[in-house]
C-alpha positions in Angstrom: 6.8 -71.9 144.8 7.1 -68.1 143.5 10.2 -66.7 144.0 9.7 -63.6 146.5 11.5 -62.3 148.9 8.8 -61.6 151.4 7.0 -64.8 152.6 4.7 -63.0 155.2 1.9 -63.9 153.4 2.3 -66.9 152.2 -0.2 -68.4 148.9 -2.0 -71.2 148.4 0.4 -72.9 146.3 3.6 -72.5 148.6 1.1 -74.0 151.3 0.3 -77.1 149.2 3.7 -77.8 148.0 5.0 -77.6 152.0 2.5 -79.9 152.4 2.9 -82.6 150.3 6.9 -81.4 150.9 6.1 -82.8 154.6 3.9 -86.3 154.0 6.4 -87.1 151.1 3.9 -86.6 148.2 5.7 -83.5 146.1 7.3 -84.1 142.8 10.4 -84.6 143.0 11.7 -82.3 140.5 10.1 -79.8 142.9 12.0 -80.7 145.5 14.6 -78.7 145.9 13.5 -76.0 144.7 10.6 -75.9 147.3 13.2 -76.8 150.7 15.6 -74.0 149.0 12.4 -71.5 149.7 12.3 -73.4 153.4 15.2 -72.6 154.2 15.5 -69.4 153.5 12.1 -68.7 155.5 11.8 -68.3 158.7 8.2 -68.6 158.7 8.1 -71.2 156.0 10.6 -73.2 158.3 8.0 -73.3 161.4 5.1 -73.9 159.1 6.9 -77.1 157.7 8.5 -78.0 160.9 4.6 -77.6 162.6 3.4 -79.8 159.4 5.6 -82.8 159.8 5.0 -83.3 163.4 1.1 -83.5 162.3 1.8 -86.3 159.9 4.2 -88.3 162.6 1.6 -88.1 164.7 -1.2 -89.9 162.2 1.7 -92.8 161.4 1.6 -92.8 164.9 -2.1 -92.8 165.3 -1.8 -95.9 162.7 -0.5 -98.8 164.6 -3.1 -97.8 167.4 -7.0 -97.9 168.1 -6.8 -94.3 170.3 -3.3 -92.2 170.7 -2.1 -92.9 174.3 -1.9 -90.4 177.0 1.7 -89.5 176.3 1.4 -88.8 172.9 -2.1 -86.8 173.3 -0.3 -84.8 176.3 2.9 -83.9 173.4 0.3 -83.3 170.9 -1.5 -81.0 173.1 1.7 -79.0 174.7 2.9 -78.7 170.9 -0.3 -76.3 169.9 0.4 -73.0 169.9 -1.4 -70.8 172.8 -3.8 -68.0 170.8 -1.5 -64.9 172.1 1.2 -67.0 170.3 -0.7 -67.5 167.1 -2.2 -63.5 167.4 1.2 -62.8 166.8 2.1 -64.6 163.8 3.6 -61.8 161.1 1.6 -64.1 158.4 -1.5 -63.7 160.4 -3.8 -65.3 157.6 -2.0 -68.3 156.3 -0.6 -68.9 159.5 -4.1 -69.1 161.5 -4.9 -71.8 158.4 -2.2 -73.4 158.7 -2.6 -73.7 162.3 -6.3 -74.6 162.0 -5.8 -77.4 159.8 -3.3 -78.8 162.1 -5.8 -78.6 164.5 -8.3 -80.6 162.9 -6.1 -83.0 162.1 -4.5 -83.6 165.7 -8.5 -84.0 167.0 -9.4 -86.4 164.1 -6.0 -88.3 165.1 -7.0 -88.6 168.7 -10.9 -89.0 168.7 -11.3 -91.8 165.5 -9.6 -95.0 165.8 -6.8 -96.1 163.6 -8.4 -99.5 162.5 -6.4 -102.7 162.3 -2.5 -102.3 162.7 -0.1 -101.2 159.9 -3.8 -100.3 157.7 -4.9 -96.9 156.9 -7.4 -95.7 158.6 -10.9 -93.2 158.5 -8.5 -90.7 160.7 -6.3 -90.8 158.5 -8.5 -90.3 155.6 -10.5 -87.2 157.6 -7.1 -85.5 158.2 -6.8 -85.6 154.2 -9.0 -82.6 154.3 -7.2 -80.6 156.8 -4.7 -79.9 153.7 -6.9 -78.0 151.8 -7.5 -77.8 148.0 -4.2 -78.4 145.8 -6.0 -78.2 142.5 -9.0 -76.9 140.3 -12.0 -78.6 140.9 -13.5 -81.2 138.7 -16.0 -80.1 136.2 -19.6 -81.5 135.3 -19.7 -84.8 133.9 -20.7 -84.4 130.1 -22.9 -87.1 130.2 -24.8 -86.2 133.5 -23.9 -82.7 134.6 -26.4 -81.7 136.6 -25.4 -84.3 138.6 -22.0 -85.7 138.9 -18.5 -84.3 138.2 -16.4 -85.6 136.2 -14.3 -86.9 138.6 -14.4 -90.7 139.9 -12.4 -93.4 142.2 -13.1 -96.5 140.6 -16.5 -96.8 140.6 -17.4 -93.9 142.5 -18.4 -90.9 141.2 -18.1 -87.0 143.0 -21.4 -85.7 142.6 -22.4 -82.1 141.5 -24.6 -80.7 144.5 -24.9 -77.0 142.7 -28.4 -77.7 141.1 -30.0 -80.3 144.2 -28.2 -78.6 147.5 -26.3 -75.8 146.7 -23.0 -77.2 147.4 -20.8 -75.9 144.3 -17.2 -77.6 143.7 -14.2 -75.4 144.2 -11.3 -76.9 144.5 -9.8 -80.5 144.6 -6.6 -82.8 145.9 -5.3 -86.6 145.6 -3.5 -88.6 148.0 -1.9 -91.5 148.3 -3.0 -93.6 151.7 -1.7 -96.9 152.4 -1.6 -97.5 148.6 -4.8 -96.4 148.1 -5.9 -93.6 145.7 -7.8 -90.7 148.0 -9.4 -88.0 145.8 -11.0 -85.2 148.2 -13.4 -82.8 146.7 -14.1 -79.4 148.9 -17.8 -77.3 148.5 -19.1 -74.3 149.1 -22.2 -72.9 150.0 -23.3 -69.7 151.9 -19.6 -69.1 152.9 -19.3 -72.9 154.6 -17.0 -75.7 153.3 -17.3 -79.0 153.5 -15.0 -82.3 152.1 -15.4 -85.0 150.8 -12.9 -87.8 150.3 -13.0 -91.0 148.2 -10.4 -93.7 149.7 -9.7 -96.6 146.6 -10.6 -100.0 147.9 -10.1 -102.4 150.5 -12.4 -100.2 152.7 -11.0 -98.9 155.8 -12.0 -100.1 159.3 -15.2 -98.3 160.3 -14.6 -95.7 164.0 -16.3 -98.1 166.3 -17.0 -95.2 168.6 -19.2 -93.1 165.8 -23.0 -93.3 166.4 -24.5 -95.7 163.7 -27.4 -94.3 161.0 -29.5 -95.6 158.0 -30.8 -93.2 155.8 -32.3 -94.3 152.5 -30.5 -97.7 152.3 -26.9 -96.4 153.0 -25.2 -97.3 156.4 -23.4 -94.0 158.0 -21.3 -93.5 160.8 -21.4 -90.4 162.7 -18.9 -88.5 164.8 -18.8 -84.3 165.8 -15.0 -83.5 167.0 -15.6 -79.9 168.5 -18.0 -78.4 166.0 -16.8 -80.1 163.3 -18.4 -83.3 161.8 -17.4 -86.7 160.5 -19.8 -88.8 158.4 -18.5 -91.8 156.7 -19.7 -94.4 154.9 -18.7 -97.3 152.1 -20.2 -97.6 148.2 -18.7 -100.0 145.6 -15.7 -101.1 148.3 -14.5 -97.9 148.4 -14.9 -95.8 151.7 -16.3 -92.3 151.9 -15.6 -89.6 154.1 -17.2 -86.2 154.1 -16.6 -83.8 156.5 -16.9 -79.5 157.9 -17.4 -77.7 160.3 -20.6 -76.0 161.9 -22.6 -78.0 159.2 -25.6 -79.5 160.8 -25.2 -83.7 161.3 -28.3 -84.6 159.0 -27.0 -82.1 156.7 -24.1 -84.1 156.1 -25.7 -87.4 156.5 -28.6 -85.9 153.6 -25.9 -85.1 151.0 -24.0 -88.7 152.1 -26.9 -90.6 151.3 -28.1 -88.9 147.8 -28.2 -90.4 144.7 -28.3 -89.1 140.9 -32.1 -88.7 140.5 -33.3 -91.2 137.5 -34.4 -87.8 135.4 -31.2 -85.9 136.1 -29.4 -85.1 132.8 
């Protein structure tokens, strides 16, 4: 993190560091350098306190198909009212900070975990409430108009720009269960959407998602107060792409694409 003396507006890289601080994914020669800043923070402090209740809660979330009532009754008593947030002194970060929690807590509650002890598509959706961590991958060399060069195994991120719009701008990897999960965030007309490639064994599909086929590709469907969840599974690996007050089939059209044969 920068060294400043004033953390009421905290940046994007102090955000992602107290992130992966909290779900145990920072280097560790970071380490103490990044709970040193912590501490000394007031803010910072509440941020990261705020931050590791949200990833209890999805270990939680793990060993069960929905949260039980006593845990979605804490979760919901532990989110701040919106006088509270309106008077946060680091009104900007901390109203993202406090969104992404947000999403996270509803993906936690509303998608099942999938089989006990596993990963699970919550879990993966709640990858994207972190936000970006890194640049974005750049156009694949050998395709460009059509994928990035970024892959997980044998899936590839595709490049939307030309075909939809969607432009890349910014990146993150996880670890989840052992798995490699690479999430790629878009843009377009001031909207952003996710999408996040969990390594194989595939995850347990939500059971309570409505079910689709569009152009050969099996999708799952779920909209968690305006924002929604499509996921689906190429090559073993599982899919997840995800935003909020983006249009179902919109999501379900860009799931389902595939590199046009004439695309260079």
């Amino acid at each position: 993190m920068a060294s400043r003396a004033d953390h009421t507006n905290p940046t994007a890289a102090e955000l992602a560091e107290l992130s992966a601080l909290a779900d145990g994914t920072l280097d560790p020669a970071r380490r103490a350098d990044v709970e040193g800043r912590i501490s000394a923070s007031p803010e910072l402090t509440a941020l990261y306190e705020r931050e590791r209740r949200v990833v209890d809660a999805l270990h939680h979330a793990r060993a069960t198909e929905r949260a039980p009532q006593r845990l979605r009754t804490r979760i919901e008593a532990s989110r701040p009212s919106r006088a509270t947030v309106a008077r946060r002194r680091f009104t900007y970060a901390g109203a993202a900070v406090a969104a992404f929690a947000a999403i996270a807590l509803a993906l936690v509650l509303a998608l099942p975990s999938g089989t006990p002890g596993a990963p699970s598509v919550s879990e993966a959706a709640a990858l994207a409430a972190r936000g970006p961590a890194h640049a974005a991958p750049t156009p694949d060399p050998s395709r460009p108009a059509a994928r990035l060069n970024r892959s997980v195994g044998d899936v590839y991120f595709p490049n939307w720009t030309s075909s939809f719009g969607w432009r890349a701008v910014g990146a993150r990897t996880d670890e989840l269960g052992g798995r490699t999960a690479v999430t790629v965030y878009y843009t377009w007309k001031g909207d952003t959407i996710a999408y996040t490639i969990v390594d194989s064994p595939p995850l347990t599909e939500p059971s309570s998602a409505s079910a689709s086929n569009w152009d050969g590709t099996q999708l799952r469907t779920l909209t968690l107060n305006g924002r929604v969840v499509v996921t689906w599974r190429r090559a073993g690996d599982t899919c997840v792409l995800s935003g909020s007050g983006i249009k179902a089939d919109e999501l379900q059209k860009l799931a389902a694409w595939t590199v046009p044969a004439d695309s260079h």
